[in-house]
C-alpha positions in Angstrom: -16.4 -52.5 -14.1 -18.3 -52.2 -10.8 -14.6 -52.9 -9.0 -13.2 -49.7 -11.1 -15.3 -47.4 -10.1 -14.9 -48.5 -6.4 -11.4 -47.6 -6.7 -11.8 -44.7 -8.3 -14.2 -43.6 -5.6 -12.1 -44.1 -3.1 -9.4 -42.7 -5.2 -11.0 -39.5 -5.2 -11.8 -39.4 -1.8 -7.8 -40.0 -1.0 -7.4 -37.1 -2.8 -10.1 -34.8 -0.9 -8.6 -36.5 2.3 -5.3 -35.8 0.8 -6.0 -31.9 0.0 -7.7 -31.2 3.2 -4.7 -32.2 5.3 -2.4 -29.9 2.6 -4.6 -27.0 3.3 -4.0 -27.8 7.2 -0.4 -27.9 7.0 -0.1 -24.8 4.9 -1.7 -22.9 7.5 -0.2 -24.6 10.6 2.9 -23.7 8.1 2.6 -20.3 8.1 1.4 -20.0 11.7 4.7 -21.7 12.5 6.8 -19.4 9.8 4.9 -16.4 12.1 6.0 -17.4 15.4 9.7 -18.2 14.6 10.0 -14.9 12.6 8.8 -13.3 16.2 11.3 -15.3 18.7 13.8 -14.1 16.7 13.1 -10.7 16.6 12.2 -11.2 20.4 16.1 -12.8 20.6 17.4 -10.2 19.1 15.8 -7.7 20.8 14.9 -6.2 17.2 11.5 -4.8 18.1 13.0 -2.7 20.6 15.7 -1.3 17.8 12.1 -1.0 14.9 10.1 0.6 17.3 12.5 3.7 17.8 13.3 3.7 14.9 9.8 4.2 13.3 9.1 6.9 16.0 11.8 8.9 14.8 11.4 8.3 11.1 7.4 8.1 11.4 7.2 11.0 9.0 8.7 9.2 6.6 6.8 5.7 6.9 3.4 8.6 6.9 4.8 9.8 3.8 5.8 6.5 1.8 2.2 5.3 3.1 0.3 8.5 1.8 2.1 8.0 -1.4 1.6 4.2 -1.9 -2.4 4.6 -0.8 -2.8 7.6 -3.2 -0.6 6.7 -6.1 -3.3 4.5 -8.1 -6.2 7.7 -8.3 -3.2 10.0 -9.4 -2.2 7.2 -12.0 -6.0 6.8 -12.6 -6.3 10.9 -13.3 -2.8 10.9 -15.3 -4.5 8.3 -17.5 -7.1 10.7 -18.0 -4.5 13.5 -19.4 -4.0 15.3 -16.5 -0.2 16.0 -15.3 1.0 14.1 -12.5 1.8 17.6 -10.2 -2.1 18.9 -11.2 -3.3 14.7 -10.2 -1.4 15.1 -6.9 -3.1 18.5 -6.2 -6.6 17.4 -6.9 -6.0 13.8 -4.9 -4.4 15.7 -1.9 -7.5 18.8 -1.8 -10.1 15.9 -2.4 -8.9 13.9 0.8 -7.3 16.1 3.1 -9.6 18.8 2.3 -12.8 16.4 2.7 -11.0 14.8 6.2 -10.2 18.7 7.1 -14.2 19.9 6.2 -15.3 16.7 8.5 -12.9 17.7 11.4 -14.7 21.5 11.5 -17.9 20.1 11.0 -17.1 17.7 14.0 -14.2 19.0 16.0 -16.5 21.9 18.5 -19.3 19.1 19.3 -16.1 16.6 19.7 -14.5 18.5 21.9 -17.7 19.6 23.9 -18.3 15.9 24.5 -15.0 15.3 25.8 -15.4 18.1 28.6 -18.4 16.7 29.4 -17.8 13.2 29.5 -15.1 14.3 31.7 -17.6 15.8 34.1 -19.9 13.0 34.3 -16.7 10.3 35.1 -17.7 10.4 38.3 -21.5 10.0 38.5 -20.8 7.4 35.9 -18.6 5.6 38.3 -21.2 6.1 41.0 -23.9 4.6 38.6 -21.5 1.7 37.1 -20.9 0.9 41.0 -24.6 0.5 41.8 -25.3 -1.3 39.0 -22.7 -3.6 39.7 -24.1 -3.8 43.5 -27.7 -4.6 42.3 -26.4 -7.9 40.0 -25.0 -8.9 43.0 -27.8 -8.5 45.4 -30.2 -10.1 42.5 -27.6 -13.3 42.1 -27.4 -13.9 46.4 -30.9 -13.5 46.3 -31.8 -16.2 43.4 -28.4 -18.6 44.4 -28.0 -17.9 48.3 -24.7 -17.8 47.7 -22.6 -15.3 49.6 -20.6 -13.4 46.9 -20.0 -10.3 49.4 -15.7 -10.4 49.2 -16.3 -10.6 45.9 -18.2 -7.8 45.0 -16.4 -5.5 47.4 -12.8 -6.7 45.4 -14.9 -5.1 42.3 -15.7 -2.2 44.0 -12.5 -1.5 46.0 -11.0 -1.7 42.0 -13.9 0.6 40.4 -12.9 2.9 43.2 -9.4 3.2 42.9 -9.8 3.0 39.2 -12.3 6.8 39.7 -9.7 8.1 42.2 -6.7 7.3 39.6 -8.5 9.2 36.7 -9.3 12.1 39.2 -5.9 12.2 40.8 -4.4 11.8 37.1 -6.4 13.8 35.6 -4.3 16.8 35.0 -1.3 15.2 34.4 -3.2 12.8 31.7 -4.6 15.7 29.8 -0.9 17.6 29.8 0.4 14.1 28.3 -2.6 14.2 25.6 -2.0 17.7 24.7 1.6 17.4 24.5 1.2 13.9 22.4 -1.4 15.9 20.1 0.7 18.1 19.6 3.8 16.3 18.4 1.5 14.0 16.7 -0.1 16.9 14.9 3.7 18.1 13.7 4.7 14.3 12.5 1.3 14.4 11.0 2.3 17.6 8.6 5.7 16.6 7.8 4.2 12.8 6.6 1.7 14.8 4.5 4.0 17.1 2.9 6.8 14.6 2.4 3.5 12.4 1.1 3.3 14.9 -1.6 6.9 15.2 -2.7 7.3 11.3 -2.7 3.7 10.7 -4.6 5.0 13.2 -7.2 8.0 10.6 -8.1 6.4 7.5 -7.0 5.9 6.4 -10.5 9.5 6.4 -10.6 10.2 4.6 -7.5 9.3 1.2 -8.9 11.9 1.4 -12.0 14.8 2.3 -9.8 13.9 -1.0 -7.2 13.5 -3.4 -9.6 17.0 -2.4 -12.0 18.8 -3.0 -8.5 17.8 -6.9 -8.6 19.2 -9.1 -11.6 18.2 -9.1 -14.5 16.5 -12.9 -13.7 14.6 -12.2 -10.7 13.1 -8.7 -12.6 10.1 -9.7 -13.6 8.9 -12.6 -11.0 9.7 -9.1 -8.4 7.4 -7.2 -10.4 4.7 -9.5 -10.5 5.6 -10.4 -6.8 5.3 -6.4 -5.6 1.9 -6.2 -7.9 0.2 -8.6 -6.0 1.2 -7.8 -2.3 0.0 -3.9 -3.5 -3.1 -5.4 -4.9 -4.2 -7.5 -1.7 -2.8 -4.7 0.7 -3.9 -2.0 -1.0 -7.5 -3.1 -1.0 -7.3 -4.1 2.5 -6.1 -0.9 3.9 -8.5 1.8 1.5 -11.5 -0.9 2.2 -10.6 -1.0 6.4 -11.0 3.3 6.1 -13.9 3.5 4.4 -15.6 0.6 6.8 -13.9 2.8 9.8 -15.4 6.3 8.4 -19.1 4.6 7.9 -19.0 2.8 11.3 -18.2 6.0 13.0 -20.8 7.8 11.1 -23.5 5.2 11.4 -22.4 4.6 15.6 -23.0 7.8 16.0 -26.2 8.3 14.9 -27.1 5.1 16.4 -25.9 6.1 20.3 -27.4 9.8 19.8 -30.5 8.4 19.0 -30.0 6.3 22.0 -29.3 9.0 24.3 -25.6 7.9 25.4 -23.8 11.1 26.6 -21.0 11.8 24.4 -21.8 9.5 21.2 -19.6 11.2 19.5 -16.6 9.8 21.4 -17.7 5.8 21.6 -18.5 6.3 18.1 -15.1 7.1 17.3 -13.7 4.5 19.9 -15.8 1.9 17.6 -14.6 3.3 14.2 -11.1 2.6 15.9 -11.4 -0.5 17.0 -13.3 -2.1 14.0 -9.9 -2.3 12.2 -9.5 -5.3 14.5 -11.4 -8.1 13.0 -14.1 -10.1 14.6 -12.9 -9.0 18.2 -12.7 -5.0 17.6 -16.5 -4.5 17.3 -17.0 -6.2 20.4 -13.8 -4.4 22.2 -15.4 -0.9 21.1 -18.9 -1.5 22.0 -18.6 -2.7 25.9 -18.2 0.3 27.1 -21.1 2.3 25.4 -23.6 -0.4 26.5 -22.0 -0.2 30.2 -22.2 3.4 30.4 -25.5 3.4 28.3 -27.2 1.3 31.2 -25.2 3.1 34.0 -27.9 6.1 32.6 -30.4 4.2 32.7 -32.3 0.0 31.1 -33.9 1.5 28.4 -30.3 3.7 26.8 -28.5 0.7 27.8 -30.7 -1.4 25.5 -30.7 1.1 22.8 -27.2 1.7 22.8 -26.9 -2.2 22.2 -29.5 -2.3 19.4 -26.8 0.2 17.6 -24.1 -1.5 18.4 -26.0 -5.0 16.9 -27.2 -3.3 14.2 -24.4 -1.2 13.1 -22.6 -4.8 13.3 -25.2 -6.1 10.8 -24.8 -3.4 8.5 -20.8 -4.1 8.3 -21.3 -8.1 7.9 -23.4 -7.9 5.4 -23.1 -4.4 3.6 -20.1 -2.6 4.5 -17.8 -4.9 4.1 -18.8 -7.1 1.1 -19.7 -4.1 -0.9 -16.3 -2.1 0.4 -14.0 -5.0 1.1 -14.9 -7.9 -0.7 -12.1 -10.7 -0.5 -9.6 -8.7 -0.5 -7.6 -10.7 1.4 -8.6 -14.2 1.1 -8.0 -15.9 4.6 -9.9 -18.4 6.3 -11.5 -16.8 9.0 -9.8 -19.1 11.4 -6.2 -18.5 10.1 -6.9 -14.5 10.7 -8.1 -16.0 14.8 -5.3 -18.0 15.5 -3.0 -15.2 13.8 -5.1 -12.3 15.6 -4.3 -14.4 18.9 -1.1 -15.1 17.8 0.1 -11.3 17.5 -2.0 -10.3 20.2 0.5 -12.3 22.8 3.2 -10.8 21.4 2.7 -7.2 20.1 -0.4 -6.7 22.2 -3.2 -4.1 19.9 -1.0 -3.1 17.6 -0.2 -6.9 16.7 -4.0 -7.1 16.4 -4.2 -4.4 14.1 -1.2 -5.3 11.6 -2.1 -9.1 11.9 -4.5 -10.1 8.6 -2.3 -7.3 6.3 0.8 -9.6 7.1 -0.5 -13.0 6.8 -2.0 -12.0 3.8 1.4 -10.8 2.6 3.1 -13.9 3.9 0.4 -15.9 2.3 0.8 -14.6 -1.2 4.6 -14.6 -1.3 4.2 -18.7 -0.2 1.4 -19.4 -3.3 3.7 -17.1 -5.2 6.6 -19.6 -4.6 4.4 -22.6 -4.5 2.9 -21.4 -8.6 6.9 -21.1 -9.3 8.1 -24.1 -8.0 5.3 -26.3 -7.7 5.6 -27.6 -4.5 2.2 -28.4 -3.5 1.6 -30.3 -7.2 4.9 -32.3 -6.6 3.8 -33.5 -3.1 0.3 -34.5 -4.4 2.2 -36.4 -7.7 4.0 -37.9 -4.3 
């Protein structure tokens, strides 16, 4: 008796061992499924041919995205007995009448801080530069060291890096009216387009699906259900966290007497759709400018950033997000890095929504063919 249940200890712990090195390889798996997708594409100089083609046709993608983000409240106030055209109408003034009310509320005070953050760029330059002179000075005197080249090769590049935005200046502000303003036109066409294709989305999904056989109709449906479940989630969960960052980051750096908090708060709504490395990306340069103002807005511009950080870890985004996608925290790293090398930000930003889309078309095929069971019977 004693012997058995030896070997069925170490039985079971073979099969621990066992499933631990499956879960390994399925993400080294899909890391590896990643980067060969990406050579090729690289190879074939395919990114090159996507990316013009989604800035011509980025109406359309705005549109089909409006539509698909929308789609479940208009289905949610159908099932209430209200038409489809009235649902689309009442979802459309909700959001873009809400987002439109927030961009009067915000817009004069937005544009106010731009002007004057624009004005201070170069006493903030001046300040950042003796900041940077005085960590120097404290770390020859404590070390003895003689760090002299060095800090003048930081200087020299703060310098040229003040002269370029001066020098620039008019030129980069032509660029970002004339990008505003096509932006603003691709902007109205994706809405309006949003509207016509949200009207007949419900009828999208029949017409897809009767173009497969008749044999691969339903595993598609149930396929398409779950990459719009886990997507879907993921994308209405990232805006809301983005929205109450912004609001909460601005409170926090007017409070802390940053100039212009409405423009790092927005820089910090932005970059929180980059996990774990966004917060840290968009708060840098509040805290530098904060203590280029002076110690005490410098460390009150970080105790916002900290705490609006606690507030997403442990509020915002288990409340709003939840597991919506499911990933090991080190498979969204390595894929964050992974994306990062290749498609610089914008990897970083489309990174988690595709590995979680790759992941659940692979356990999709694994529940359907039993791949990972037969290798374990193995």
């Amino acid at each position: 008796m004693d012997s058995k249940k030896v070997d069925v200890k170490k039985v079971n712990e073979i099969l621990n061992l066992s499933t631990k090195i499956l879960r390994v390889g399925f993400i080294i798996a899909v890391i590896l499924l990643i980067v060969l997708v990406t050579n090729l594409f690289i190879a074939w100089d395919l990114l090159t041919f996507i990316k013009n083609v989604f800035i011509v046709l980025s109406p359309l993608f705005l549109g089909v995205l409006i539509a698909w983000l929308f789609d479940p409240m208009v289905r949610y106030l159908q099932n209430k007995k209200i038409p489809r055209l009235a649902g689309c109408i009442i979802v459309y003034l909700l959001v873009f009448g809400g987002l439109g009310l927030l961009g009067f509320l915000l817009m004069p005070s937005f544009i106010d801080q731009i002007k004057e953050f624009i004005v201070e760029i170069p006493r903030i330059m001046n300040d950042m530069k003796g900041f940077v002179s005085d960590i120097f000075k404290s770390l020859t005197d404590s070390t003895s060291l003689n760090l002299s080249s060095t800090k003048q090769e930081i200087l020299n590049s703060m310098e040229s890096f003040a002269g370029g935005i001066t020098r620039n200046l008019p030129n980069t502000l032509l660029d970002m009216t004339t990008s505003f303003v096509s932006g603003s036109i691709s902007f109205i066409l994706g809405i309006m387009i949003g509207f016509y294709l949200l009207y007949d989305f419900d009828k999208l999904h029949p017409i897809v699906i009767r173009t497969l056989p008749k044999a691969w109709e339903n595993n598609t449906k149930d396929l398409i259900n779950r990459i719009n479940k886990s997507l879907r989630g993921y994308v209405q969960g990232v805006l809301i966290v983005m929205l109450l960052v912004f609001l909460t980051q601005a409170v926090g750096l007017t409070l802390a007497g940053l100039k212009a908090p409405l423009i790092f708060a927005f820089f910090c709504a932005v970059t929180d759709i980059i996990p774990y490395f966004g917060p840290y990306i968009g708060g840098a340069p509040a805290v530098i400018v904060g203590f280029t103002i002076s110690p005490m807005t410098g460390i009150c511009a970080l105790i916002s950033i900290i705490v609006v950080q606690i507030l997403e870890n442990n509020f915002y985004q288990p409340i709003i997000m939840g597991h919506a996608m499911k990933l090991h925290p080190v498979t969204i790293m390595i894929g964050l890095l992974i994306f990062q090398h290749f498609f610089g930000i914008v990897g970083m930003i489309v990174a988690t929504p595709v590995i979680a889309s790759v992941k659940v078309v692979l356990l999709f095929v694994d529940e359907k063919l039993n791949v990972m069971k037969k290798i374990k019977d193995n």
